[in-house]
C-alpha positions as CSV (number, residue, x, y, z in Angstrom):
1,X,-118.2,187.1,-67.6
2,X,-115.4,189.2,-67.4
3,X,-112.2,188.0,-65.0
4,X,-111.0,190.6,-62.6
5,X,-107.7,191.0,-64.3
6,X,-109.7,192.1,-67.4
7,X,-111.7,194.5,-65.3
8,X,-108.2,195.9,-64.1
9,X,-107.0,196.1,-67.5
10,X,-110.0,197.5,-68.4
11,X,-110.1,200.5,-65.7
12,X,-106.6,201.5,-67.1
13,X,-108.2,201.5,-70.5
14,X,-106.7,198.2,-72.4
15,X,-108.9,196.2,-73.9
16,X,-107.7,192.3,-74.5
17,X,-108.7,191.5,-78.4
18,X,-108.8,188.1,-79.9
19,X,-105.7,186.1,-80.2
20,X,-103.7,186.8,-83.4
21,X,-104.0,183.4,-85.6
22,X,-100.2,182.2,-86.2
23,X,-98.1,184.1,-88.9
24,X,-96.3,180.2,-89.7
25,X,-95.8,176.4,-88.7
26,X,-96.4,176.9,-85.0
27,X,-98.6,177.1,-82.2
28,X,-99.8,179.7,-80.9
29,X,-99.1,178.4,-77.4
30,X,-98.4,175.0,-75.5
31,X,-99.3,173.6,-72.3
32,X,-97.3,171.1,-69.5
33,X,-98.3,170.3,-66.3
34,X,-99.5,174.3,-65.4
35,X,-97.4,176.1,-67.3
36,X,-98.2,177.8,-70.4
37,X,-95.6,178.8,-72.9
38,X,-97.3,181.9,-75.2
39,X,-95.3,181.6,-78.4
40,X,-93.3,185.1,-79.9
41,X,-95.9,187.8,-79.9
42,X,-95.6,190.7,-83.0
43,X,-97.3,194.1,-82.2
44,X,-100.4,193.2,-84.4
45,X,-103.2,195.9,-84.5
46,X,-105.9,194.3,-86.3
47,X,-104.1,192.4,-87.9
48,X,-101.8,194.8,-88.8
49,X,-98.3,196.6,-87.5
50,X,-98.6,200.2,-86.9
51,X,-94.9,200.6,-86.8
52,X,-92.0,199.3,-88.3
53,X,-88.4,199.4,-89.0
54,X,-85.2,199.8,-86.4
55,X,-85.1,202.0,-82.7
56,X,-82.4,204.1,-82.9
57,X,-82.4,204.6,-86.5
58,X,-86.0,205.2,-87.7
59,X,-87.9,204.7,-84.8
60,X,-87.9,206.1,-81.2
61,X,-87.5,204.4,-77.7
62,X,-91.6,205.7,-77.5
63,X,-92.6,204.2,-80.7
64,X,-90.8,201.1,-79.9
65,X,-92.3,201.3,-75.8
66,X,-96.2,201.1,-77.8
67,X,-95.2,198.9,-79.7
68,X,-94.2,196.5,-76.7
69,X,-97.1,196.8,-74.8
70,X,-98.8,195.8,-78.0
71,X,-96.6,192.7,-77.9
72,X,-97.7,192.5,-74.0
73,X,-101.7,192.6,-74.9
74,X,-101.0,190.2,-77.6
75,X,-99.5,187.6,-75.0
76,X,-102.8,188.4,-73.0
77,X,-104.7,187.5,-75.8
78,X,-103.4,183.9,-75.9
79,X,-103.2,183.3,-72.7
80,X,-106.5,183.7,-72.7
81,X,-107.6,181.4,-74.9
82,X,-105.0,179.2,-72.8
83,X,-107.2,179.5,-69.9
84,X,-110.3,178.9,-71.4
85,X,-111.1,182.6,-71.5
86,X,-110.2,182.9,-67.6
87,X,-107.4,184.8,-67.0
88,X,-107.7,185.1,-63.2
89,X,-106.2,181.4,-63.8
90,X,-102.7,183.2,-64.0
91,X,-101.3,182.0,-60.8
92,X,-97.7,184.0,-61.6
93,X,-96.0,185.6,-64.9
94,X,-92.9,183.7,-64.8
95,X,-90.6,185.1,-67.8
96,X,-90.7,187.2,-70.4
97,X,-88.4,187.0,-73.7
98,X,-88.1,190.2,-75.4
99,X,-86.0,191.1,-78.8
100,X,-86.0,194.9,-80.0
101,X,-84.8,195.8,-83.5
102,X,-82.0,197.8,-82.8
103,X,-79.5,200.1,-84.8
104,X,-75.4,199.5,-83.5
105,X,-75.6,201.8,-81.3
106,X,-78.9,201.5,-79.7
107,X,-78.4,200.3,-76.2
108,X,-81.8,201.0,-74.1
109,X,-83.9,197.4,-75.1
110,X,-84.7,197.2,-71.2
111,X,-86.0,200.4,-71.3
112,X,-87.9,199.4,-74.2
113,X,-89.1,196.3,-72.6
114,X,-90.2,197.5,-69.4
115,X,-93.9,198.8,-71.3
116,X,-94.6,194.8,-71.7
117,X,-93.2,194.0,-67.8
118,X,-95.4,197.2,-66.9
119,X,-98.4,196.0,-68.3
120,X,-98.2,192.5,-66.0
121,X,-97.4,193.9,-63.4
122,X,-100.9,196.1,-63.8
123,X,-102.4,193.2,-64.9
124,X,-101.7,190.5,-62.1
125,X,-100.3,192.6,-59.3
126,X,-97.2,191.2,-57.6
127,X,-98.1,187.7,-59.3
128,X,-97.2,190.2,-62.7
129,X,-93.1,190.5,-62.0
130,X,-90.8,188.0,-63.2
131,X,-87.9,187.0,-64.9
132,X,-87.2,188.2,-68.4
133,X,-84.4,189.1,-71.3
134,X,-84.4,192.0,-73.6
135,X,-81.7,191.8,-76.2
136,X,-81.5,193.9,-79.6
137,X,-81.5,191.9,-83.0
138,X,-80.8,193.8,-86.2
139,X,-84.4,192.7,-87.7
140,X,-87.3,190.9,-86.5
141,X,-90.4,189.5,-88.5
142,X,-92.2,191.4,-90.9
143,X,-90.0,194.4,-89.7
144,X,-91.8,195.4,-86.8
145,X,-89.9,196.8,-83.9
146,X,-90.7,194.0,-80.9
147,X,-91.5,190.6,-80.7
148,X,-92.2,189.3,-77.1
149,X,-92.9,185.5,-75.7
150,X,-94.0,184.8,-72.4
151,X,-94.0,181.6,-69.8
152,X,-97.1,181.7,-67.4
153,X,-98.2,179.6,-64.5
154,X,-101.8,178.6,-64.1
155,X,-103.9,177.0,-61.7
């Protein structure tokens, strides 16, 4: 059975793929009361990154944009498997945390960013906007370009 919100994803052509297995000691998400707290999210591609390295240096603001709505699906993944493979659950995105590698004098990581907010917001409709962060770091994990966690609310 497919959920609505996968349907919608579907129609704009994104396809929700398994949930990346952790990269270290953590879990992949946790659960209180009805929230769900989806741990940092690289851009894996089958199990790989398709980019890496620094925005503003070797990589562009559009490399780095694919790259967070990779990070965006990624969250979906999980959340998924949060809601026992029902993600019409989601009752609201309520924050997103975003870091972007970043040269010194990159200053656009909201820009950046906005490909994951997008991406709920076309996902789960008005319940898709929420709060979030996007700061620049001068390296993330395995040098990719975006790592994104998420805090959701579900029924």
């Amino acid at each position: 059975m497919t959920s609505k919100v996968e349907h919608r994803l579907r129609s704009a052509g994104v396809t929700i793929p398994d949930a990346p297995s952790p990269a270290a000691n953590y879990l992949p998400f946790t659960r209180t009361g009805n929230l769900i707290f989806v741990s940092g999210q690289v851009p894996f591609v089958n199990g790989k990154l398709e980019v890496t390295g620094t925005v503003g240096k070797n990589a562009s603001v559009e490399d780095a944009q694919g790259q967070a709505k990779i990070c965006a699906i990624n969250l979906l993944a999980q959340l998924k498997v949060a809601c026992d493979g029902d993600l019409d659950r989601v009752v609201r995105v309520v924050k997103l945390g975003a870091f972007v590698a970043s040269a010194d004098n990159f200053f656009e990581q909201p820009i950046v960013v906005n490909a994951a907010s997008d991406l709920m917001v076309e996902a789960f409709g008005e319940a898709g906007r929420h709060a979030r962060f996007a700061v620049g770091t001068n390296a993330l994990p395995l040098n990719c370009l975006v790592e994104i966690d998420g805090v959701f609310e579900i029924s």
